[in-house]
SEBA-723702 format. One record per residue (C-alpha): residue number from 1; residue in three letters; x, y, z. Coordinates in steps of 0.5 Angstrom, whole numbers. Example, Ala and Ser with C-alpha at 12.3 -4.5 7.8 and 13.67 -1.06 7.14 Angstrom:
1 / Ala / 25 / -9 / 16;
2 / Ser / 27 / -2 / 14;
***
This chain:
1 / Unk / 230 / 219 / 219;
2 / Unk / 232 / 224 / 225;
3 / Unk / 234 / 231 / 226;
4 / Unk / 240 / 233 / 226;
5 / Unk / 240 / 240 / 229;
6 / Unk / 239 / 238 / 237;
7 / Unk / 246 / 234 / 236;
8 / Unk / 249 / 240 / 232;
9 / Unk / 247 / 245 / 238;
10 / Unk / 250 / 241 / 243;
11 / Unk / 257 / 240 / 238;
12 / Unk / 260 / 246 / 244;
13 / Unk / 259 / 242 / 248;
14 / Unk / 261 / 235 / 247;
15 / Unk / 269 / 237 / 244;
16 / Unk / 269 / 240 / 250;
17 / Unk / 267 / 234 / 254;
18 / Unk / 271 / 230 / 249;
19 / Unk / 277 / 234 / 250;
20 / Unk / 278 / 233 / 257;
21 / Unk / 276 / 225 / 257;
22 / Unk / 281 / 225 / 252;
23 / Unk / 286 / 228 / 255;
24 / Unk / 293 / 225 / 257;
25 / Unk / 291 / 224 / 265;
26 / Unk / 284 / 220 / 262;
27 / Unk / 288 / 217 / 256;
28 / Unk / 293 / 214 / 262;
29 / Unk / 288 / 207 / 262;
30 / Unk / 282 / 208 / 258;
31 / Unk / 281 / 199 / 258;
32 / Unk / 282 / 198 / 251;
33 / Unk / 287 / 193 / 251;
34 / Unk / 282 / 188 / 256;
35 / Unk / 279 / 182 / 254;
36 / Unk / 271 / 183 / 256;
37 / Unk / 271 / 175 / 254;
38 / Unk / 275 / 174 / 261;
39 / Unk / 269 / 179 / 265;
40 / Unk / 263 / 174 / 261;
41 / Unk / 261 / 167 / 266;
42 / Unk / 261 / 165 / 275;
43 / Unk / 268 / 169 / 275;
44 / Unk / 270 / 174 / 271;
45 / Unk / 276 / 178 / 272;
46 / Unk / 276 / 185 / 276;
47 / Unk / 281 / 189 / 275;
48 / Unk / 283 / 195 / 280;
49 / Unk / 279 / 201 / 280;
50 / Unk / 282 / 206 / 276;
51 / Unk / 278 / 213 / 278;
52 / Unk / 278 / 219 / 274;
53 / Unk / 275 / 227 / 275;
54 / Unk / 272 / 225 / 268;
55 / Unk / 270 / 217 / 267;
56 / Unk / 271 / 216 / 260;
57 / Unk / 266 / 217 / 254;
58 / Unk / 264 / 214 / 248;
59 / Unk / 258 / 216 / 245;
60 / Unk / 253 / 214 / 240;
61 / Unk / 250 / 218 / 235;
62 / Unk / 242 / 215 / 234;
63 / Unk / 240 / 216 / 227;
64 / Unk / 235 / 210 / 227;
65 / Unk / 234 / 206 / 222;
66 / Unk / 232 / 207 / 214;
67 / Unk / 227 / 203 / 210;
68 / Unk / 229 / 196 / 209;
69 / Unk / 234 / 196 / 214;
70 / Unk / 234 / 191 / 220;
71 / Unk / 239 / 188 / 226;
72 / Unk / 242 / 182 / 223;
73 / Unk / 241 / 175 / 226;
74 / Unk / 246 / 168 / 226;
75 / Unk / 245 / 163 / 220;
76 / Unk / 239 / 159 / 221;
77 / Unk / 234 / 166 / 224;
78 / Unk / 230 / 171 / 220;
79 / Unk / 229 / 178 / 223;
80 / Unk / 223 / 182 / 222;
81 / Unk / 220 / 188 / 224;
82 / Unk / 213 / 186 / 228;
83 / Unk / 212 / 194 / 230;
84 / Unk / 214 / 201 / 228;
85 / Unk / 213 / 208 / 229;
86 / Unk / 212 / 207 / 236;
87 / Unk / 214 / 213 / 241;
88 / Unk / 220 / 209 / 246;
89 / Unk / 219 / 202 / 246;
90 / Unk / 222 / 199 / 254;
91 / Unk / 218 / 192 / 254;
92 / Unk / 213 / 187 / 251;
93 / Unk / 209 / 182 / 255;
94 / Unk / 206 / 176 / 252;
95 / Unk / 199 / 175 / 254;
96 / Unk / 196 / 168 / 255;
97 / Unk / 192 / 169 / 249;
98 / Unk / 198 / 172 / 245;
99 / Unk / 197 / 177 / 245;
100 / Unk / 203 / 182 / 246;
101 / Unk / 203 / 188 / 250;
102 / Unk / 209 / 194 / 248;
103 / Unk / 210 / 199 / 254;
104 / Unk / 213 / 205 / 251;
105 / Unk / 216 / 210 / 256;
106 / Unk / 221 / 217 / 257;
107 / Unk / 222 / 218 / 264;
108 / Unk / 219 / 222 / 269;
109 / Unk / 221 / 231 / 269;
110 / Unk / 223 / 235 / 274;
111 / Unk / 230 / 233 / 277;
112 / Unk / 235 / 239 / 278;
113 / Unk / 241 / 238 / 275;
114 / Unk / 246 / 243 / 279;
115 / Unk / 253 / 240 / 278;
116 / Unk / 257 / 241 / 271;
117 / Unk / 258 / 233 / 271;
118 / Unk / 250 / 232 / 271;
119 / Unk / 250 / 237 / 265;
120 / Unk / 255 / 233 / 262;
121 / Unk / 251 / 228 / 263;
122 / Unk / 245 / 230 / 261;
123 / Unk / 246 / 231 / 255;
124 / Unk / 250 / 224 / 253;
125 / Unk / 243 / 221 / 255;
126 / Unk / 240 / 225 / 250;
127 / Unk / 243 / 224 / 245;
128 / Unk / 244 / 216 / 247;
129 / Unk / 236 / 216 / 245;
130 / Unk / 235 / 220 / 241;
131 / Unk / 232 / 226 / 245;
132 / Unk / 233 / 233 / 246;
133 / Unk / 230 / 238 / 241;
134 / Unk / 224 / 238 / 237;
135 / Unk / 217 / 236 / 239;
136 / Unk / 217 / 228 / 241;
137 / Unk / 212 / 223 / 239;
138 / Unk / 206 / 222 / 246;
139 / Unk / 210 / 216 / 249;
140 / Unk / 207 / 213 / 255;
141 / Unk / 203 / 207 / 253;
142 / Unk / 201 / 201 / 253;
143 / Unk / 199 / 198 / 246;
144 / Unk / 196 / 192 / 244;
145 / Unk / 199 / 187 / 238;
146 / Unk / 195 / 181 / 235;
147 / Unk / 197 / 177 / 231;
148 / Unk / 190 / 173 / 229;
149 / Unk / 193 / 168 / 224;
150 / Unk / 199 / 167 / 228;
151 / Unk / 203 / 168 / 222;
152 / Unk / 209 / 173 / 226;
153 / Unk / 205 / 180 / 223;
154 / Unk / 201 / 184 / 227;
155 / Unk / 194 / 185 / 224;
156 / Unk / 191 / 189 / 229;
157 / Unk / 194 / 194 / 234;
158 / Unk / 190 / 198 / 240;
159 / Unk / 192 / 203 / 245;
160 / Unk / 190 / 200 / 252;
161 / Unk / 192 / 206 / 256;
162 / Unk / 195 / 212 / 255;
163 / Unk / 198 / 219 / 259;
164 / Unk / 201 / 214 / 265;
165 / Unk / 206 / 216 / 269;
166 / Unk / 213 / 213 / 266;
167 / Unk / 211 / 206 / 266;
168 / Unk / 216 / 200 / 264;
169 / Unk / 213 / 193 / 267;
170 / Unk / 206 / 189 / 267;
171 / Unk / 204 / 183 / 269;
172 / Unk / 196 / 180 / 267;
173 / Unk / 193 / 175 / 272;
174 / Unk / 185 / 174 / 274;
175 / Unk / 182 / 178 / 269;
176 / Unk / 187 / 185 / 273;
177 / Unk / 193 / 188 / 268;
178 / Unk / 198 / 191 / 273;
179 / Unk / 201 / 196 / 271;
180 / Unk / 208 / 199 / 275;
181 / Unk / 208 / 206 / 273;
182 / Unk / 215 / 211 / 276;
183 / Unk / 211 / 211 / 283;
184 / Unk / 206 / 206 / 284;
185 / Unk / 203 / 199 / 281;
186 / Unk / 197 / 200 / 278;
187 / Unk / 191 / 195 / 278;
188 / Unk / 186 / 195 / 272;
189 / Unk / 180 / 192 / 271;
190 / Unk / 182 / 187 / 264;
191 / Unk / 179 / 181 / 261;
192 / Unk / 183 / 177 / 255;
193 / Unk / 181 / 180 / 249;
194 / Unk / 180 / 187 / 250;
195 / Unk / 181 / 192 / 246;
196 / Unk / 181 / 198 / 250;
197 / Unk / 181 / 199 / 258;
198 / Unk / 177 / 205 / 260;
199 / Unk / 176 / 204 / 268;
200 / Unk / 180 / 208 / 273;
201 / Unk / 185 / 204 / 277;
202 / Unk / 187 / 202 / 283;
203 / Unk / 193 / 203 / 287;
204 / Unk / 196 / 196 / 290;
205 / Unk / 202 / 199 / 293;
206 / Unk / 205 / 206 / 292;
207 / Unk / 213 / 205 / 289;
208 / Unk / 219 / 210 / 291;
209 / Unk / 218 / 216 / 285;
210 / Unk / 221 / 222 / 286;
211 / Unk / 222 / 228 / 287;
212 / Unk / 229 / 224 / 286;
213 / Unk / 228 / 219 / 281;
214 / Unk / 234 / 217 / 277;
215 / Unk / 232 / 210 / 276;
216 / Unk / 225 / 210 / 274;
217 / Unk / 224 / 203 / 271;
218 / Unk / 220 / 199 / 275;
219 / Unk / 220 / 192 / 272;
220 / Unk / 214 / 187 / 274;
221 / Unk / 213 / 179 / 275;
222 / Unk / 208 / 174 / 277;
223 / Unk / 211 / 169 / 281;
224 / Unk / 208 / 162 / 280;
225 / Unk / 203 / 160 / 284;
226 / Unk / 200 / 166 / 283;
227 / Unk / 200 / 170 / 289;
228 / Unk / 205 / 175 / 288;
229 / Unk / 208 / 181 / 284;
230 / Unk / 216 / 182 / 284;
231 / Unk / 218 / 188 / 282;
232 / Unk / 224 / 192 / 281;
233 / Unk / 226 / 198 / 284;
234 / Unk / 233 / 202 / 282;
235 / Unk / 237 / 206 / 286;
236 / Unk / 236 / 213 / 287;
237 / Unk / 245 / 215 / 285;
238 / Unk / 251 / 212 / 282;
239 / Unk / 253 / 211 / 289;
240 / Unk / 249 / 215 / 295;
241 / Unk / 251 / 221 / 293;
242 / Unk / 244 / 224 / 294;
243 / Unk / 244 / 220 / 301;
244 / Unk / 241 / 214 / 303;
245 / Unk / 235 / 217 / 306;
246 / Unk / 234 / 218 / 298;
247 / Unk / 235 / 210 / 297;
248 / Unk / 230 / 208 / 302;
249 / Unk / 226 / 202 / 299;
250 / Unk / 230 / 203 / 293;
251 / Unk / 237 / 198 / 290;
252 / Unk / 231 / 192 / 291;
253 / Unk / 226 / 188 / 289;
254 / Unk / 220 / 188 / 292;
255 / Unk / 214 / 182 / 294;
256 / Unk / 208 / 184 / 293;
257 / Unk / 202 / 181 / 295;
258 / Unk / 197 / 181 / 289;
259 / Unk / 190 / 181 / 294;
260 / Unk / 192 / 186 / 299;
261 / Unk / 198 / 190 / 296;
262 / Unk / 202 / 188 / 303;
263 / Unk / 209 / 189 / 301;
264 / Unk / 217 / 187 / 303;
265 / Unk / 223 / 187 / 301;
266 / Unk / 225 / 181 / 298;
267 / Unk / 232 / 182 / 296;
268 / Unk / 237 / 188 / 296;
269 / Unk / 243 / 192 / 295;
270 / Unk / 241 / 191 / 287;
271 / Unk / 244 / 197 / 284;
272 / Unk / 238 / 198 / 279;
273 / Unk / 234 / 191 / 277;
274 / Unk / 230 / 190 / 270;
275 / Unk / 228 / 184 / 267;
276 / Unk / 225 / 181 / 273;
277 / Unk / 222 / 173 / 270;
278 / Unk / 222 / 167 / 273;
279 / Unk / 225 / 160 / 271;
280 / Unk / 220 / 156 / 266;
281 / Unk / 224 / 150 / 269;
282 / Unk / 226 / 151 / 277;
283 / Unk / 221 / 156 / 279;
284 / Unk / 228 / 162 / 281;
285 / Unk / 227 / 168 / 280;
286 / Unk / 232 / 172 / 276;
287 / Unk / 233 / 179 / 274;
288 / Unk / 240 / 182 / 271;
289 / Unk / 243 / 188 / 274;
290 / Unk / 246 / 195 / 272;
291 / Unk / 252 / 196 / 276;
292 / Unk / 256 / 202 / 278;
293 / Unk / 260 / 207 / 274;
294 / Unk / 266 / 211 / 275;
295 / Unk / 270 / 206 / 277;
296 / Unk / 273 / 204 / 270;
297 / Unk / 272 / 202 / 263;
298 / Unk / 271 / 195 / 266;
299 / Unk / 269 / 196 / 273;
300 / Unk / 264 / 193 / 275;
301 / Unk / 260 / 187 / 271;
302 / Unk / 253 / 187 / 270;
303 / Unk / 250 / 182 / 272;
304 / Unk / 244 / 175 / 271;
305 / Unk / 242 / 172 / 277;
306 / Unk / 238 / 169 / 281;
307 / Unk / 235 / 173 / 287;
308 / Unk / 235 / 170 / 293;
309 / Unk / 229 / 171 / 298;
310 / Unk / 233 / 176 / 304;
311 / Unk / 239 / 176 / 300;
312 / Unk / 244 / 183 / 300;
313 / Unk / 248 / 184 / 293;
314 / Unk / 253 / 189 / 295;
315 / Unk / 250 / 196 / 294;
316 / Unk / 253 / 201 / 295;
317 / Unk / 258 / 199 / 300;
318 / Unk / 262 / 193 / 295;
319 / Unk / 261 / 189 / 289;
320 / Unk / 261 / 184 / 286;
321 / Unk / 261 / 180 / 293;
322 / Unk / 265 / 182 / 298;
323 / Unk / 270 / 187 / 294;
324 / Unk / 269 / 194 / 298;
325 / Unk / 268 / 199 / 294;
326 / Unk / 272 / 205 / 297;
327 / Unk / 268 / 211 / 295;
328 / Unk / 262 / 209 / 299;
329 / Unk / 263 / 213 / 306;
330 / Unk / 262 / 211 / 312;
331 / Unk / 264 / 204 / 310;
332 / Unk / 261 / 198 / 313;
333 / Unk / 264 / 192 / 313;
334 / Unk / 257 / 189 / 317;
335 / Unk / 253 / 190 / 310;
336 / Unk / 260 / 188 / 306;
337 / Unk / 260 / 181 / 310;
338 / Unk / 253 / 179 / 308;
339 / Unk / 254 / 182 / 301;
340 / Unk / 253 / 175 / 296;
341 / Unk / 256 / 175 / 289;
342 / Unk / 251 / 175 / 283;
343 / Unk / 251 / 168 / 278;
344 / Unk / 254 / 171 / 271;
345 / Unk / 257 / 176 / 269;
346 / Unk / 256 / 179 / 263;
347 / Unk / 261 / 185 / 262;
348 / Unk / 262 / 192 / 264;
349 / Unk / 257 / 197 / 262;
350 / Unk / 253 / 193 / 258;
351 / Unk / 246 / 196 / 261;
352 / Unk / 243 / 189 / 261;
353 / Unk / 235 / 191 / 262;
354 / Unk / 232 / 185 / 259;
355 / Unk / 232 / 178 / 260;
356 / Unk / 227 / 172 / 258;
357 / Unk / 227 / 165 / 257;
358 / Unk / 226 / 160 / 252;
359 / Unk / 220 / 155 / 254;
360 / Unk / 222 / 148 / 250;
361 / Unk / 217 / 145 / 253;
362 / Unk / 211 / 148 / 251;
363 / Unk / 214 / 149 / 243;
364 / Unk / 217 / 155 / 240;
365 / Unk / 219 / 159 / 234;
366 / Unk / 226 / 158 / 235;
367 / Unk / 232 / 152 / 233;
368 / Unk / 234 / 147 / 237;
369 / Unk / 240 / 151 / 240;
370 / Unk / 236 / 156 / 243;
371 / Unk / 232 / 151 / 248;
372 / Unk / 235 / 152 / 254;
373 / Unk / 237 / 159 / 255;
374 / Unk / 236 / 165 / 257;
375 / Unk / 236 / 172 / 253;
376 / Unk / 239 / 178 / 255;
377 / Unk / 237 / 185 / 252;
378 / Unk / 244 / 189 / 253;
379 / Unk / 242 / 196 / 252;
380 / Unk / 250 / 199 / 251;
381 / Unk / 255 / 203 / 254;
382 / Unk / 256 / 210 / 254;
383 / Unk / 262 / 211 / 260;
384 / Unk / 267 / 208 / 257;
385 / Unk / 272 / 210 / 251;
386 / Unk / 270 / 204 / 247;
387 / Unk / 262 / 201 / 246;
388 / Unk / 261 / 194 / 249;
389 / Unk / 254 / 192 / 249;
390 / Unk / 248 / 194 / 244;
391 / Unk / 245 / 187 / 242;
392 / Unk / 241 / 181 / 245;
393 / Unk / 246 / 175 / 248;
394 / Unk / 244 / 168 / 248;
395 / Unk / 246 / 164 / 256;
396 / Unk / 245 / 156 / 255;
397 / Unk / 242 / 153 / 261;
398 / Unk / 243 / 147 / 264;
399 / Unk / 240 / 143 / 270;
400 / Unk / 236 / 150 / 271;
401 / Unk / 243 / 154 / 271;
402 / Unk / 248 / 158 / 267;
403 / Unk / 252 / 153 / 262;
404 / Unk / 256 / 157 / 258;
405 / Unk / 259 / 163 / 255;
406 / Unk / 254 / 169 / 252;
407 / Unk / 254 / 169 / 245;
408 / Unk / 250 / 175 / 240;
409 / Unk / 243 / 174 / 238;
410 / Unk / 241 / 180 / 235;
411 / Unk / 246 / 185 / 232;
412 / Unk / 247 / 190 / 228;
413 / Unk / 245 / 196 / 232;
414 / Unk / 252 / 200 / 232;
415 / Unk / 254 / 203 / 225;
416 / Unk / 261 / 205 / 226;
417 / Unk / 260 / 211 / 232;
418 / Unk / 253 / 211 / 231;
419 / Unk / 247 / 207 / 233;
420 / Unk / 241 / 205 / 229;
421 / Unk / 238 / 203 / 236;
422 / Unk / 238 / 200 / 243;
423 / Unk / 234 / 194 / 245;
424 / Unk / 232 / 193 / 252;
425 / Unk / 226 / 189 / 254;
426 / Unk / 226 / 182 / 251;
427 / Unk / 221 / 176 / 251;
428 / Unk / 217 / 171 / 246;
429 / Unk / 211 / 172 / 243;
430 / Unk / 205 / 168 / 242;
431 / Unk / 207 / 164 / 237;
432 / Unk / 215 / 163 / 240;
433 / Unk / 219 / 168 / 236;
434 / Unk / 223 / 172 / 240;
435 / Unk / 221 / 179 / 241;
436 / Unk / 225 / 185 / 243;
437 / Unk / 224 / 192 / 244;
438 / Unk / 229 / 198 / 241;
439 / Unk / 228 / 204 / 245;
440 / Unk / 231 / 208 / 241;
441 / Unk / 229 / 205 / 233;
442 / Unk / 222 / 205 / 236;
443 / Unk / 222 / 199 / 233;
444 / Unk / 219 / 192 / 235;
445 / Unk / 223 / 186 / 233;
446 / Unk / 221 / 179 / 232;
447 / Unk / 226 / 173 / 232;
448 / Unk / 225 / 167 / 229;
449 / Unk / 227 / 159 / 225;
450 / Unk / 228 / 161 / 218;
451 / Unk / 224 / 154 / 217;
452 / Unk / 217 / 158 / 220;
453 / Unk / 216 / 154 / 226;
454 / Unk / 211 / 156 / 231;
455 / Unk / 210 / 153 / 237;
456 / Unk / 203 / 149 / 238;
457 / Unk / 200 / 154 / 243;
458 / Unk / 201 / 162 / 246;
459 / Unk / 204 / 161 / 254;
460 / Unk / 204 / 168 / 257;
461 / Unk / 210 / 171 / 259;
462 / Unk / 208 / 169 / 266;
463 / Unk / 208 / 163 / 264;
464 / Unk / 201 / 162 / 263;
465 / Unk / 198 / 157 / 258;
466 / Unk / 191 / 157 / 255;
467 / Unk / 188 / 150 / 255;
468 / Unk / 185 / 147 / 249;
469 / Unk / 186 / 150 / 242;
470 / Unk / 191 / 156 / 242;
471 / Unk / 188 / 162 / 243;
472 / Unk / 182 / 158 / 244;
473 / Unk / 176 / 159 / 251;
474 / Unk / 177 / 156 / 257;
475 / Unk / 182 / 156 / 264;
476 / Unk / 190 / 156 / 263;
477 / Unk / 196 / 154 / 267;
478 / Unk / 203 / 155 / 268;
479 / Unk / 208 / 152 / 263;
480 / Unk / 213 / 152 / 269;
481 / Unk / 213 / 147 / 274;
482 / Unk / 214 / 151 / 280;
483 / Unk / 210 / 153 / 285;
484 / Unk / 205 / 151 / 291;
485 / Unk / 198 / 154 / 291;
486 / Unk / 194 / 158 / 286;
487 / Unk / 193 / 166 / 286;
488 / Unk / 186 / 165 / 283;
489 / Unk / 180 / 163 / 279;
490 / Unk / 178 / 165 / 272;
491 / Unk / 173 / 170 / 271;
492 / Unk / 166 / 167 / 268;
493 / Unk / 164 / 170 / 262;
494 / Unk / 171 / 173 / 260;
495 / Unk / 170 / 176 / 253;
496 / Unk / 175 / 176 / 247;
497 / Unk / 179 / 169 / 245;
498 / Unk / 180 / 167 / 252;
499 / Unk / 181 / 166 / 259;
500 / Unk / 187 / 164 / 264;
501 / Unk / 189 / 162 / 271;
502 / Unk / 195 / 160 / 274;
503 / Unk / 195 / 154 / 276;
504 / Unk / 193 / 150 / 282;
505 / Unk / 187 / 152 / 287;
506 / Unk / 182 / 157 / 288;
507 / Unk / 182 / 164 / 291;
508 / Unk / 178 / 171 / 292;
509 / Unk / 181 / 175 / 286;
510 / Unk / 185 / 181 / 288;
511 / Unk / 182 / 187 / 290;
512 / Unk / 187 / 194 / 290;
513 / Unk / 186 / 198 / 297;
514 / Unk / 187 / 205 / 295;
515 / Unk / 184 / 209 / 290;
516 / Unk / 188 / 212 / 284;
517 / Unk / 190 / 219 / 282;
518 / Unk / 191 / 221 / 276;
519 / Unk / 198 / 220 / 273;
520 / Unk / 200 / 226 / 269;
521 / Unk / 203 / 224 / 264;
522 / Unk / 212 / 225 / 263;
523 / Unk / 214 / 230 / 258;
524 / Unk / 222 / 230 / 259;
525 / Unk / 227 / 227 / 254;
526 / Unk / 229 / 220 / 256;
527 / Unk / 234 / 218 / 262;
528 / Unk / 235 / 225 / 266;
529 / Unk / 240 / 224 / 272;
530 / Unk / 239 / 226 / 279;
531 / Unk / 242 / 233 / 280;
532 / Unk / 239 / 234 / 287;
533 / Unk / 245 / 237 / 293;
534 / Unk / 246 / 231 / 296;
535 / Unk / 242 / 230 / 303;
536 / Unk / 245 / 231 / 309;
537 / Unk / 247 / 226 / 314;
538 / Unk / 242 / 223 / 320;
539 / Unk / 246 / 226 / 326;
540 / Unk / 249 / 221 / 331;
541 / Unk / 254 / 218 / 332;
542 / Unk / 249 / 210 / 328;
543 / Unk / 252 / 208 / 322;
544 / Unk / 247 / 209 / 317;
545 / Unk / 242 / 203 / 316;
546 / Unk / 241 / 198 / 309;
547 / Unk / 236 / 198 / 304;
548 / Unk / 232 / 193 / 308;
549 / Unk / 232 / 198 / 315;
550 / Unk / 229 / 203 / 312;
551 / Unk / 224 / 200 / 308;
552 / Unk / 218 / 197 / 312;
553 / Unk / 213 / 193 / 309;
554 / Unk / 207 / 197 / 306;
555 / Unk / 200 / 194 / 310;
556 / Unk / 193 / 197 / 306;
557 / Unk / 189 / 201 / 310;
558 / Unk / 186 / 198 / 316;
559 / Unk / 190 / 193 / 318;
560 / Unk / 191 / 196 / 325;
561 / Unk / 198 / 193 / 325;
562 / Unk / 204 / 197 / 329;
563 / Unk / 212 / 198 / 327;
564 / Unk / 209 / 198 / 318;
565 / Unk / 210 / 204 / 314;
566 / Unk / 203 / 209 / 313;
567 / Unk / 199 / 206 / 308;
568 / Unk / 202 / 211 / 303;
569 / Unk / 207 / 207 / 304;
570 / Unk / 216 / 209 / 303;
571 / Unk / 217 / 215 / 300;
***
């Protein structure tokens, strides 16, 4: 199901890399006899750093997946294939009708890769996700799924947008589809129902892209009440190496105010943030987090947690806490000091990029089991000398917080040294199954009770829920009971099955400052790694500052306030 020959060329390349990962020096301590176990939960064990001029390599071949083949599931689910032939699935999002929109994406191009370790580099992430050679299939789109029988199949499928700027999270409120691009979040005028968006969009608020942009993922969510998107925003490195005025307003998350685009950090020292949802339950926010490399096959967790409004998580001075991390120069124990650790480890290198949670309250398409929870889209390793992550995990809640261990939801994506795929984005569609995306299969999946239940009626990703029959007209709420007052009134008139709000009162809808350019689309292969010479140094003898000092809120255009970044917001 793929060509072979971008694997073979680089077949140079690789036994030489490999030859010196496994040098004796290399060998010394490659992790394979620690248990990931102890590294899974509140507190996981963390052995010294060990670094190396090489980190160790493992690498999976994708070969994707042949007619009939299928991740497998535990006993009691089933496992279907809800999409194919798609071009680099990253997330789906389930609308208030039920409807289910796939964002497919490949990073942004142009980042110069000038270091050997880059090159290296490079290539790995080529072949991690099946890139490099050959013309690829167009990728940046959001794509519509509608299930009209909610029978689990997918019985129509529209490309809403197309050409977009490496997009990877989105979020509907008010008849708007918010759209987080590389660079910016897009607003789009858009009704529930609707199979095509043809309007220009506005821009809510720029997000730091390039010319450096080595984590462009930018997540989104919708918080309760309505009034603000949340969106994630990676670091520009591993660990400064492009120097901290390439990070600012990055490793953070960011609230912003859906009506005006005013925006501020929320929460930082977040090496690179995805999965951003809220609690169905307790109304947190909760995000999982890659954390850095090169400090060992076990070092350091990636992680699940809350998200604390103020909150500083550790990067880049230490993790997982208060535990410095002694690469980082200068040091600065003022930021290590305010550093709090993260909720749940789920062990090193996993690359969590997804995360959901089940609604019992509103019905589901899942056993019993599975009620209280979340699931995590782990996307695997590469830097390690042995693979850890590569499926969905499930994480038992109780009284709205972690209960207990991670345990294999969706498997099956290695075969031996080779993967079928990768999943990343995870959510529940309108009918409660699971739904993961597989970036590198390209393939969406749908998890389900083997009996066929279906939850009574959609909710929305955001946990918006349609009143009256499902998928039916009329005003929605939110599944969730958290939150203080509403962001806004449906639109009268809507076409297509439905209308939603989030719960509450009334106010104006949004309406985006500044006009959009046109996004060019991205035609690099997936994953490419900064390579950019490190940048000097402010001069003087003050320490540099954190994420959240150089990040000011973005204001739109008039707001006549002093002290705020310009309207084109932090570059």
């Amino acid at each position: 199901m793929h060509d072979r020959t971008p694997f073979l060329r680089t077949s140079l390349l690789a036994a030489t890399c490999l030859a010196v990962a496994g040098s004796p020096a290399a060998a010394q301590d490659n992790g394979s006899d620690f248990d990931i176990s102890t590294q899974i939960g509140p507190d996981p064990v963390l052995p010294d750093p060990a670094q190396s001029l090489l980190p160790s390599l493992k690498v999976a071949e994708v070969i994707g997946w042949q007619d009939g083949q299928t991740p497998t599931v535990p006993e009691g689910l089933t496992i279907t294939a809800y999409a194919t032939d798609l071009a680099n699935p990253r997330t789906v999002h389930t609308l208030p009708n039920g409807d289910v929109l796939v964002v497919q994406s490949r990073g942004p191009s142009g980042e110069p890769q000038n270091r050997p370790k880059d090159i290296i580099r490079g290539w790995i992430m080529s072949i991690a996700h099946g890139g490099g050679g050959g013309e690829q299939k167009p990728s940046n789109i959001v794509t519509l799924l509608r299930d009209t029988d909610r029978d689990g199949k997918v019985d129509d499928r529209h490309d809403l947008l197309t050409g977009l700027n490496s997009p990877f999270g989105v979020a509907w409120a008010d008849g708007t589809l918010y759209v987080a691009a590389t660079d910016a979040i897009l607003a789009y005028p858009y009704e529930l129902g609707q199979t095509e968006i043809t309007a220009e969009p506005t821009v809510l608020t720029p997000l730091p892209g390039g010319p450096i942009d080595h984590h462009w993922t930018k997540d989104l969510a919708l918080s309760p009440d309505g009034r603000y998107l949340y969106a994630s925003v990676g670091s520009n490195s591993n660990i400064v190496e492009n120097g901290l005025e390439a990070e600012k307003g990055r490793a953070a998350i960011w609230q912003v105010d859906r009506q005006t685009g005013a925006s501020r950090v929320f929460a930082s020292g977040l090496r690179n943030p995805n999965g951003l949802t809220f609690h169905p339950e307790t109304g947190e926010l909760y995000t999982v987090v890659n954390e850095r490399d090169e400090l060992g096959p076990n070092l350091v967790p990636d992680y699940m947690t809350s998200v604390k409004d103020g909150a500083f998580y550790g990067w880049p001075w230490s993790y997982y806490g208060q535990h410095v991390d002694p690469r980082v120069r200068p040091q600065r124990p003022d930021m290590v000091e305010k550093a709090i650790p993260p909720d749940y480890a789920l062990s090193s290198h996993v690359a969590a990029l997804g995360l959901t949670f089940s609604y019992e309250a509103a019905g589901s398409a899942l056993p019993d089991e599975y009620a209280h929870g979340a699931f995590i889209g782990e996307h695997g390793s590469w830097n390690r000398s042995f693979f850890n992550g590569y499926h969905v995990v499930y994480v038992p809640f109780e009284n709205g917080k972690p209960s207990g261990k991670a345990e294999e939801v969706v498997g099956g994506f290695l075969d031996g040294d080779q993967a079928h795929g990768r999943p990343v984005g995870v959510g529940i569609d309108g009918t409660g199954a699971l739904l993961v995306a597989d970036d590198a299969g390209n393939t969406v999946w749908r998890v389900a009770a083997s009996n066929g239940t279906v939850s009574p009626q959609p909710v929305g990703t955001d946990g918006q829920q349609m009143q009256g029959a499902a998928a039916g007209g009329g005003s929605a709420d939110t599944a969730g009971e958290a939150g203080d007052a509403a962001a806004g009134s449906a639109n009268a008139g809507a076409e297509g099955p439905g209308v939603a709000t989030p719960a509450g009162g009334e106010a104006t809808p949004t309406e985006p400052q500044s006009n959009g350019g046109s996004q060019a689309p991205a035609a690099s292969i997936d994953e490419q790694l900064t390579g950019e010479e490190p940048v000097a140094r402010p001069s003087g003898d003050t320490p540099d500052p954190s994420q959240t000092e150089v990040a000011p809120a973005t204001l739109p255009q008039g707001s006549g306030e002093t002290g705020t970044t310009a309207p084109n917001g932090p570059q």
